[in-house]
C-alpha atoms as one frame of an Amber mdcrd trajectory, in Angstrom:
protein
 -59.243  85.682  94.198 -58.175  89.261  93.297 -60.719  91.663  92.562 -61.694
  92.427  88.451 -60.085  96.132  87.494 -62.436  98.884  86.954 -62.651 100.555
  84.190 -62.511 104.859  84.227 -65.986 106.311  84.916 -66.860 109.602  83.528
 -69.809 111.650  84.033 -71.491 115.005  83.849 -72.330 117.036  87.038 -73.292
 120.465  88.378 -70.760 121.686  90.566 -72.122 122.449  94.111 -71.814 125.881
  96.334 -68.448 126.560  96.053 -67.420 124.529  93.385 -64.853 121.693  92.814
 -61.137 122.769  94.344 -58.203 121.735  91.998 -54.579 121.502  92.153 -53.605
 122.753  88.671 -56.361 125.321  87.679 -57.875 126.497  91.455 -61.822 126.331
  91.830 -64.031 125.721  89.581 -67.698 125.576  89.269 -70.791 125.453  87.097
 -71.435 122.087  84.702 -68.414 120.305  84.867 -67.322 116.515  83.640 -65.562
 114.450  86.605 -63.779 111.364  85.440 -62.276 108.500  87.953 -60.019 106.129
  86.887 -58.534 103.215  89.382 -54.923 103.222  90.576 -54.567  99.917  90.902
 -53.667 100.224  95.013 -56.846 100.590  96.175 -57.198 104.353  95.167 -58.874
 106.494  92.595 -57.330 109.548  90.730 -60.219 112.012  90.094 -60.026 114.797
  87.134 -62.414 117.503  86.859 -62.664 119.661  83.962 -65.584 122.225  82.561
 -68.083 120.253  80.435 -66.690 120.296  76.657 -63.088 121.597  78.055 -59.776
 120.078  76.554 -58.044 120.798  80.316 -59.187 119.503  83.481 -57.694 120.056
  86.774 -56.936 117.490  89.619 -57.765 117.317  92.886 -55.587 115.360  95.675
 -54.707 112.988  96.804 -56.079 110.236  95.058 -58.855 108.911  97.521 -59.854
 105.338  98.497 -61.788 103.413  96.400 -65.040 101.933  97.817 -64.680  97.932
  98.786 -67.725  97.214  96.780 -70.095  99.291  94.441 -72.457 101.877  96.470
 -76.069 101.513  96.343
C-alpha cells in the first residue's frame, strides 16, 4: 500500500542565531515563514521567505522526508 501524499505545510518561525542560509537571496534572519512541500521521492523542498514577503529563498538540497509524522 503506497503511502497518502502530503500536502505543503507552511508556518511562521523566528529565525535562530545566525539565521536561515539560502541559495537565491544568502542569509536571512528575524520572523520568517518556512513552507515544505513533498517531492514525491521521498524528499521535501523547503522555501523560506521574510514573514509577509512576496520572495522567498531556497535552501538545498531538498532533504529527506521523515518515515512517519514526529512526535
Amino acid at each position: 500500500m503506497s503511502e497518502p501524499a502530503r500536502e505543503r505545510l507552511v508556518d511562521d518561525v523566528e529565525a535562530g542565531p545566525g539565521g536561515a542560509m539560502t541559495d537565491d537571496v544568502g542569509v536571512i534572519t528575524g520572523e520568517l515563514t518556512v513552507a515544505t512541500t513533498p517531492l514525491g521521492d521521498g524528499r521535501a523542498q523547503i522555501e523560506i521567505q521574510y514573514a509577509q514577503a512576496d520572495e522567498c529563498g531556497t535552501p538545498s538540497p531538498a532533504v529527506p522526508l521523515p518515515s512517519r509524522p514526529a512526535g
